[in-house]
C-alpha positions as CSV (number, residue, x, y, z in Angstrom):
1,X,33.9,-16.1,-95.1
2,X,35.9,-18.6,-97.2
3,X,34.0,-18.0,-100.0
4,X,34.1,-14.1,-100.0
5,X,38.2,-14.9,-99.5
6,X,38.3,-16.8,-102.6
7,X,35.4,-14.6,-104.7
8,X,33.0,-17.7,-105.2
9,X,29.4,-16.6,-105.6
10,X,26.0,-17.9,-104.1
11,X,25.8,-20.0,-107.2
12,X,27.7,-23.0,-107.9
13,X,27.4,-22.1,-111.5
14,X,29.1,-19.6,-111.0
15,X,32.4,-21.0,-110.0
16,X,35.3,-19.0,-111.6
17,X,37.7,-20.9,-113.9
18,X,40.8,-21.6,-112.0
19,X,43.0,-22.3,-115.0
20,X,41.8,-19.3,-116.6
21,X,44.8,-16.1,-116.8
22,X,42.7,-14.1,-114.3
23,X,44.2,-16.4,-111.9
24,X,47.0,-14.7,-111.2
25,X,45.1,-11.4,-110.0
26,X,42.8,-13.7,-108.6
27,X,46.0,-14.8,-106.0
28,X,47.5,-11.9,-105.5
29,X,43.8,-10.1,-104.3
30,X,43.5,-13.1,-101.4
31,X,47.0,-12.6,-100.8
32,X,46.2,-9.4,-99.8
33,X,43.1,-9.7,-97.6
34,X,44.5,-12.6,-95.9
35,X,47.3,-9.9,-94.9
36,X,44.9,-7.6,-94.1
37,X,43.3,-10.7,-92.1
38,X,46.1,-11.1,-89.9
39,X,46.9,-7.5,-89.1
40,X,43.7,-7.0,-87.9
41,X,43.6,-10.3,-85.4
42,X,47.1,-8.8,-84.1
43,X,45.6,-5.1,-83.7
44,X,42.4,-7.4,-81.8
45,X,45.0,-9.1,-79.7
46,X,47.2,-5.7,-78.8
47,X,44.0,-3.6,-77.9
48,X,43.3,-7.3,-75.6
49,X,46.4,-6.9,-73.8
50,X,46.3,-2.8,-73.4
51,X,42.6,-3.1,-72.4
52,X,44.0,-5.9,-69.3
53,X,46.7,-3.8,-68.5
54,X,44.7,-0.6,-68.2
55,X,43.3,-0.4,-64.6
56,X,39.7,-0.9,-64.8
57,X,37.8,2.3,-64.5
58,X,36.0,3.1,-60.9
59,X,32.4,3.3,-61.6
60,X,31.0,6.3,-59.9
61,X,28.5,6.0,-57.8
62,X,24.6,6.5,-58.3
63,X,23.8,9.7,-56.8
64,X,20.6,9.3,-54.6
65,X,17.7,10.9,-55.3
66,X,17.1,14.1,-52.9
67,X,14.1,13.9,-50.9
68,X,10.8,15.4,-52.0
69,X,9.9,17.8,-49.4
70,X,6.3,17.0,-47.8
71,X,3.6,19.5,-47.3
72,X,4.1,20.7,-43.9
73,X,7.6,19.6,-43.5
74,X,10.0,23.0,-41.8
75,X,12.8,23.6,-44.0
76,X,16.2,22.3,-43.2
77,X,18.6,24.7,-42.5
78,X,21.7,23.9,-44.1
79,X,25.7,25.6,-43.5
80,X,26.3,27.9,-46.0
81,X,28.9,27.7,-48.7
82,X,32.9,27.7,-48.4
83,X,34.3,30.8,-49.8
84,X,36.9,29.8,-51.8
85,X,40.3,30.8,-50.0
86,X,41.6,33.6,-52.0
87,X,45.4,33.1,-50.8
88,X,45.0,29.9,-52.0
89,X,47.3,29.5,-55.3
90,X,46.1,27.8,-58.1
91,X,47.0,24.0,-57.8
92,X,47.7,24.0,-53.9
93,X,45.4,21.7,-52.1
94,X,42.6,23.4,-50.5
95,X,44.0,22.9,-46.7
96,X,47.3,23.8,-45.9
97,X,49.7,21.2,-43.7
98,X,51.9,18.6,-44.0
99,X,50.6,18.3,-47.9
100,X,52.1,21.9,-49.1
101,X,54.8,22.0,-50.5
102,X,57.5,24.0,-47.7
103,X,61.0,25.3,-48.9
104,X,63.6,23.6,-47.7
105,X,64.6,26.5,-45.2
106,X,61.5,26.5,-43.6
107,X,61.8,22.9,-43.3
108,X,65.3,23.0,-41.8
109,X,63.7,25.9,-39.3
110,X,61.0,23.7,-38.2
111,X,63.1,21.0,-37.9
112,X,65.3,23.0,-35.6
113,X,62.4,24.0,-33.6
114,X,61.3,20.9,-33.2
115,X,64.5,19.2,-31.6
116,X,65.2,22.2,-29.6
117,X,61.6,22.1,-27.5
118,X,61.8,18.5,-27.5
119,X,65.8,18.9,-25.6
120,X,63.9,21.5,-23.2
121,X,61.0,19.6,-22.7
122,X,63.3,16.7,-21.6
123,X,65.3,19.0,-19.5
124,X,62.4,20.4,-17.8
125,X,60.8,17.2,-17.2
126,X,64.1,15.8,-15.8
127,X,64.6,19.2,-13.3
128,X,61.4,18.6,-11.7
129,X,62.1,15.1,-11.2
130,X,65.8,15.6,-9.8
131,X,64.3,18.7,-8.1
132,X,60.9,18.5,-7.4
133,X,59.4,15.3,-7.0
134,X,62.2,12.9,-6.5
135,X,63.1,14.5,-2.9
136,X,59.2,15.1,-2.2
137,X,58.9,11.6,-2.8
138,X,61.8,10.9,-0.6
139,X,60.7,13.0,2.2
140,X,57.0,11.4,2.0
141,X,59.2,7.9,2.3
142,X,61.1,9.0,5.1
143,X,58.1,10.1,6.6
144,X,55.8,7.0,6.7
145,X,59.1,4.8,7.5
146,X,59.3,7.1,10.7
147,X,55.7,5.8,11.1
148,X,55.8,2.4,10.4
149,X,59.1,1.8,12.7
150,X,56.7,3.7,15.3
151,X,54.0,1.4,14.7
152,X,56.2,-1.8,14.6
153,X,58.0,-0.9,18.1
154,X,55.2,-0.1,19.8
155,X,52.8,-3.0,18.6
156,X,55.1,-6.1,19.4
157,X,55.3,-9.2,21.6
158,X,51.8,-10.6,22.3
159,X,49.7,-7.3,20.4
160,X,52.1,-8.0,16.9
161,X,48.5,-9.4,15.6
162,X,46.1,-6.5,16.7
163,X,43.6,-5.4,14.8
164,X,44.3,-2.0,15.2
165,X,48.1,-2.3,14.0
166,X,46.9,-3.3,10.6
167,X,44.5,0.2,10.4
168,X,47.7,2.3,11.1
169,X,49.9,0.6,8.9
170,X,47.0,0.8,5.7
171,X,46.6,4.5,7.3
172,X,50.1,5.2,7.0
173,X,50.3,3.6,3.7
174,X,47.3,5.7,2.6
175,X,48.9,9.2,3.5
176,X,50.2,11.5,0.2
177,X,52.1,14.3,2.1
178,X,54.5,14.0,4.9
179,X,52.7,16.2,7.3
180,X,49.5,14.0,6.8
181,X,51.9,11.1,7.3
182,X,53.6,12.1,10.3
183,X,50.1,13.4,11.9
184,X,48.9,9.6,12.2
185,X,48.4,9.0,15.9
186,X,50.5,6.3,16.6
187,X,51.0,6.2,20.1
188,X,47.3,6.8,21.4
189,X,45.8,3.8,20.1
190,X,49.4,1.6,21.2
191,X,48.8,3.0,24.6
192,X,45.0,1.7,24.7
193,X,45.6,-1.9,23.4
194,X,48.8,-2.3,25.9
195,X,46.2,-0.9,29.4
196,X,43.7,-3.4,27.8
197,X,46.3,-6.3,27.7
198,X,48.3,-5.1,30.9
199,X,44.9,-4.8,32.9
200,X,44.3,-8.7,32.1
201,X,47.6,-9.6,32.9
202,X,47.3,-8.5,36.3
203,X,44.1,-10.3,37.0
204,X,45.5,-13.1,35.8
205,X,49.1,-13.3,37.0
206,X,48.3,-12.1,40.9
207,X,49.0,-14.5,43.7
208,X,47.3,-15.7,46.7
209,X,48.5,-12.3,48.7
210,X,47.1,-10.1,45.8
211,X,50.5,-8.8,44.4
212,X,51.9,-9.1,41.2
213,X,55.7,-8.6,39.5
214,X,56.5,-6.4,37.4
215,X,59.7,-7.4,35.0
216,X,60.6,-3.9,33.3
217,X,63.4,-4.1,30.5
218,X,63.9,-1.3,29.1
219,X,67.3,-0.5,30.6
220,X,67.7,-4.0,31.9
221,X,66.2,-6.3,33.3
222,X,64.3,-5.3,36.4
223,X,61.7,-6.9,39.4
224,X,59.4,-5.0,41.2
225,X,57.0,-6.8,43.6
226,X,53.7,-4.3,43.9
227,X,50.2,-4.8,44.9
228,X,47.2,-5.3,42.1
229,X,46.3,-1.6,43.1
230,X,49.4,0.1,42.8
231,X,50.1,-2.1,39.5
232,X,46.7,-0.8,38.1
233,X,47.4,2.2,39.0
234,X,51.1,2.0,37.3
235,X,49.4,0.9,34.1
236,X,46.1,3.5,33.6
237,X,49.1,6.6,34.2
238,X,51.7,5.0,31.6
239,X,51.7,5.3,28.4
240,X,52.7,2.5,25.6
241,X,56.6,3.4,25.5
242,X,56.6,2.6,29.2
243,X,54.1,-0.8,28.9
244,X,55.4,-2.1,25.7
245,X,58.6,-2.7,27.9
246,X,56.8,-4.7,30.9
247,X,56.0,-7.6,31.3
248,X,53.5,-8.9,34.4
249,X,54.1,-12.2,36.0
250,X,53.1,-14.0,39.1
251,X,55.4,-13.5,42.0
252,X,58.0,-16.2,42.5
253,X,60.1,-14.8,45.5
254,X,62.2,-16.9,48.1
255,X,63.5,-15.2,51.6
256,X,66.9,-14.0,52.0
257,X,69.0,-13.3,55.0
258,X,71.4,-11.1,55.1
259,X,73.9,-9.2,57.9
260,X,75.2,-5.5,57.2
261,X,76.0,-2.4,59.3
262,X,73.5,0.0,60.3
263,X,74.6,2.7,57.9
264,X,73.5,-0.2,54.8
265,X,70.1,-0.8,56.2
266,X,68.9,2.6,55.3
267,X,69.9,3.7,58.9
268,X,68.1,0.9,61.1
269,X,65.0,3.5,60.8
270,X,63.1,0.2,58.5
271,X,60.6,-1.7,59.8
272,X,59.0,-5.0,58.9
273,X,56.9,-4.6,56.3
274,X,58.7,-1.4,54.3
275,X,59.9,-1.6,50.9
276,X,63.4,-1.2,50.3
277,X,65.2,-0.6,47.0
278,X,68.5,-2.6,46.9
279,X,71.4,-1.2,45.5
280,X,75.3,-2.1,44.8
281,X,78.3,-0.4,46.6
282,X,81.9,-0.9,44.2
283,X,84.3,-2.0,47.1
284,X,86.9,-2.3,44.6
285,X,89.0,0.9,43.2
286,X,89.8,0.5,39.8
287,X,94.0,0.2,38.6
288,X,94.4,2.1,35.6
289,X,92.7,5.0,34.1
290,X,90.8,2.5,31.7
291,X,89.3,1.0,35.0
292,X,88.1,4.3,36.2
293,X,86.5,5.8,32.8
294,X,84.9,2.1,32.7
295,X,83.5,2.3,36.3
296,X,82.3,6.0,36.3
297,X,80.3,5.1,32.7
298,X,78.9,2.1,34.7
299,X,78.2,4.5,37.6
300,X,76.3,6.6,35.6
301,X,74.6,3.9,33.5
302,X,73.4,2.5,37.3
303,X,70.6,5.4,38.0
304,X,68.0,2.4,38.7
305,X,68.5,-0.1,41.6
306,X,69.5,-3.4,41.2
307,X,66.8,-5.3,43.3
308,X,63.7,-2.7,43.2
309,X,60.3,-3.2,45.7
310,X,62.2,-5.7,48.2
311,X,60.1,-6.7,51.4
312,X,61.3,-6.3,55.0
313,X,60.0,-10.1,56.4
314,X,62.0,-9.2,59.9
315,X,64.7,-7.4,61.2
316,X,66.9,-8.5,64.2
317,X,69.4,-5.8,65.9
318,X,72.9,-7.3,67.7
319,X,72.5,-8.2,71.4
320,X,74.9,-5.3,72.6
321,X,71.5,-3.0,72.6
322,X,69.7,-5.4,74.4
323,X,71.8,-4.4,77.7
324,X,70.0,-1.9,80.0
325,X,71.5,0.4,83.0
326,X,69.5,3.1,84.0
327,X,69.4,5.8,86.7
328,X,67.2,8.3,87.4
329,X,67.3,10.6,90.9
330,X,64.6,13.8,91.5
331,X,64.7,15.5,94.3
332,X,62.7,18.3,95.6
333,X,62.8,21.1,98.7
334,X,59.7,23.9,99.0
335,X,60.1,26.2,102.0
336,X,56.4,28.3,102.4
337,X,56.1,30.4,106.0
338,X,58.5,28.3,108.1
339,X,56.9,25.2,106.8
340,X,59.2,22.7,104.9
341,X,58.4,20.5,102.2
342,X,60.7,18.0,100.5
343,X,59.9,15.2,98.3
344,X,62.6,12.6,96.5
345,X,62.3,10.0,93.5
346,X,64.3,7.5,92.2
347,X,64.7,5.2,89.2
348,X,66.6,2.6,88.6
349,X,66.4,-0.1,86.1
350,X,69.0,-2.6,84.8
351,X,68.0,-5.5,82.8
352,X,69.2,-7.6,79.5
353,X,66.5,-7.9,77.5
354,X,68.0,-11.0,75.8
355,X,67.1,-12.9,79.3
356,X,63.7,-11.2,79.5
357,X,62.9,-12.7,76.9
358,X,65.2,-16.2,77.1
359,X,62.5,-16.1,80.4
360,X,59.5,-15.3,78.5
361,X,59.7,-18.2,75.9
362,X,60.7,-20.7,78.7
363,X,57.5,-19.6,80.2
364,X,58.8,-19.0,84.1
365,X,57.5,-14.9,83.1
366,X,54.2,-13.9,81.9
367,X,54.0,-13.7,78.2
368,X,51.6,-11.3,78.0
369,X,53.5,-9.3,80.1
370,X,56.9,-9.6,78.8
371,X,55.9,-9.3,75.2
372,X,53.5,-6.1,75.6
373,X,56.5,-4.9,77.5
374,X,59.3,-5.4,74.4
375,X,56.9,-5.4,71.6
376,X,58.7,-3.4,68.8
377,X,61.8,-2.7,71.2
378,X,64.5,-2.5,68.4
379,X,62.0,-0.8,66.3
380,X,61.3,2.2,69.1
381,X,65.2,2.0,70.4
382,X,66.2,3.2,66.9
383,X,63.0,6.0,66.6
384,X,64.1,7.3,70.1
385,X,67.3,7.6,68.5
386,X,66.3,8.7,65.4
387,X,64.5,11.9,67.7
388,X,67.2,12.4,69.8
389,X,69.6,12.7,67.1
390,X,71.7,10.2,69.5
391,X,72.6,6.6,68.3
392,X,74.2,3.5,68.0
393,X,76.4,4.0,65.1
394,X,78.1,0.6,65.1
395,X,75.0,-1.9,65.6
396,X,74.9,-4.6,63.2
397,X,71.2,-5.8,61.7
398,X,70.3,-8.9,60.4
399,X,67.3,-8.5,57.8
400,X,65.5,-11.2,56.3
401,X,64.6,-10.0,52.7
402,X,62.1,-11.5,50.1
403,X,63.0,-10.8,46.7
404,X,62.3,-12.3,42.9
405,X,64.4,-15.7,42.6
406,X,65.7,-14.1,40.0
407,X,67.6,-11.7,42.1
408,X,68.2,-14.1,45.0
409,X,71.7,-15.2,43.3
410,X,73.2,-11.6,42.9
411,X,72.1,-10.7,46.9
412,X,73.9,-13.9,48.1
413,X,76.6,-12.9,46.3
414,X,77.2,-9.4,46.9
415,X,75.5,-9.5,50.9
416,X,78.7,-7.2,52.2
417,X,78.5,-4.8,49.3
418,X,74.6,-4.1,49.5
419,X,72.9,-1.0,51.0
420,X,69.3,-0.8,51.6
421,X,67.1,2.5,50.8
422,X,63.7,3.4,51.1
423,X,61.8,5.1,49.0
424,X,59.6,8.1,49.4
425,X,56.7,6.2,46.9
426,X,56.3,3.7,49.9
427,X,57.6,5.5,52.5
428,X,57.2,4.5,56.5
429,X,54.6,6.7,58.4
430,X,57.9,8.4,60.6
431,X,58.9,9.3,57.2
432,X,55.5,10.4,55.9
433,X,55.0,12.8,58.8
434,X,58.9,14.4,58.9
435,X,57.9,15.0,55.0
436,X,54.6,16.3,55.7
437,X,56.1,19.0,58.2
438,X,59.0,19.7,56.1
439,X,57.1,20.7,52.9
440,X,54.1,21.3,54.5
């Protein structure tokens, strides 16, 4: 390359003469290609730099070679060809959208549009949830709450833990309407469980004279001394509002003696062995109006006794009717054809009944006799009075009650302010058989 530069030949002979005058055209000739020299290594190193700056050209892919169909082979069915859209303008993307071009009007209108169903969308969406499904919700809240407190008050104390309180609640829970809320039977399965429990209770709690006692507090406190029967009974007819409120226990009773008027032991028509609800007279009269609006709301709140199912143990009547004078006199006269007949009787009796039997238990009478004699005397003196509609009004009884020791504190207490019934549940047979031929 040097040597084309500075015109030497192949042959060293042929070296030109440097000191020659062709020299001088000699230099200015290699001035002039090493110029062009250079001019071309810059144009090399530009077309470099534009060929790295250039983004290198995607190579297309090699198109794969169809298929050779196969003798036998069906043909493929293929979808036919796009029809060019003829509303299509020329330079408009094939599909229409979001990529055309959409004067600013239109745009503005869309816009518009688009804010405006979004507001009512809101708006409608919000007015079925203040409206609609917010008080539906509300109501099907209300509803199973209604349930659940159900469910809570009837399933308490010693069933809190049943089984069949957890199926309600996960009943309840499951419900998705009110009405199929409300509809879950609450109260049958309560009352079930409770005659279950109740029925063991009593079997367990009786005492040696087979009776049990019944502590009801619903409106306070109550004691009821009843037989295993007639508390069975009680429990197999109630339902679990009534038994959920009851609690069986064995008896613990002492005897009580007390001394009223006739008109406070139910009349002096009791006998030993009735039942006799106990309830409490108000001796005093209030002072103030205050006093009385309190006392007639505690009269009212009163409707149940105070002492309920106590036991007659005995029952003594005041000496005064132990005193007996009596007199009887008949006479007859029959007068048949001339012949006379005439016949007379007379009774008398007077006795004290206190020394009959002061003389019975010092043994100087016959027992036997005497008591056969006075068996049940205070007893039948008050029925004979009871049928004669004739009586002793002022005779005093002394009674000798057994109630709950609970209850014992309140009798002592309040002995002069007491009056006995009976009721018509455990009735006396006299009363049985008045009420039979009353009502028939």
């Amino acid at each position: 390359m040097l040597d084309k530069i500075l015109g030497k030949k192949k042959n060293d002979k042929d070296t030109p003469d440097l000191r020659s005058k062709n020299n001088k055209k000699d230099d200015s000739e290699v001035k002039g290609r090493l110029k062009e020299m250079v001019g071309k290594v810059k144009k090399d190193k530009d077309t470099k730099k534009e060929e790295k700056k250039a983004p290198p050209e995607r190579k297309m892919p090699r198109p794969m070679p169809k298929p050779t169909p196969k003798a036998g082979d069906k043909p493929r069915l293929r979808p036919p060809d796009k029809k060019p859209d003829s509303r299509r303008r020329p330079g408009m993307p094939a599909m229409g959208g979001f990529g055309r071009k959409i004067p600013e009007d239109d745009q503005r209108t869309l816009i518009g549009a688009a804010v405006f169903g979004l507001i009512l969308i809101i708006i409608v969406a919000a007015g079925y949830y203040f409206l609609v499904y917010a008080p539906y919700q509300d109501a099907l809240g209300n509803a199973k709450q209604i349930k659940i407190d159900e469910v809570n008050t009837y399933f308490t104390g010693p069933l809190a833990l049943d089984p069949r309180k957890t199926l309600l609640l996960a009943e309840i829970d499951g419900a998705v309407t009110p009405d199929q809320a409300l509809a879950v039977d609450v109260l049958g399965p309560a009352t079930q469980a409770w005659r279950e429990y109740q029925n063991q209770q009593i079997n367990q709690k009786k005492d040696p004279y087979n009776r049990v006692m019944i502590t009801y507090a619903a409106t306070g406190q109550k004691n009821v001394i009843v037989k295993v029967g007639d508390a069975q009974t009680l429990v197999n007819e109630a339902d679990a509002s009534v038994l959920s409120n009851m609690v069986i226990r064995t008896p613990d009773t002492v005897a009580i003696p007390i001394i009223i008027s006739r008109l406070q032991a139910a009349g002096g028509l009791i006998n030993v062995g009735n039942s006799v609800d106990v309830y409490l007279l108000n001796a005093t009269e209030p002072q103030n109006q205050n006093q009385t609006n309190q006392t007639e709301t505690e009269v009212k709140n009163e409707s149940t006794p105070n002492i309920s199912g106590a036991t007659v143990l005995a029952i003594l009547r005041a000496r005064d009717s132990g005193v007996i004078t009596a007199n009887r006199t008949h006479a007859q006269d029959v007068a048949i054809n001339q012949i006379i007949q005439s016949s007379s009787q007379s009774e008398a009796a007077s006795s004290d009944v206190e020394q009959l039997l002061r003389a019975a238990a010092s043994r100087n009478w016959d027992e036997d006799v005497v008591s056969n004699t006075l068996i049940s005397y205070g007893w039948r003196l008050s029925d004979f009075e009871r049928t004669s509609n004739l009586g002793e009004l002022d005779a005093q009884y002394l009674l000798l009650l057994e109630v709950p020791r609970d209850d014992a504190i309140f009798l002592i207490r309040n002995m002069n302010n007491v009056i006995l019934t009976v009721p018509t549940q455990q009735a006396p047979d006299w009363m049985i058989r008045e009420l039979k031929a009353i009502y028939g």
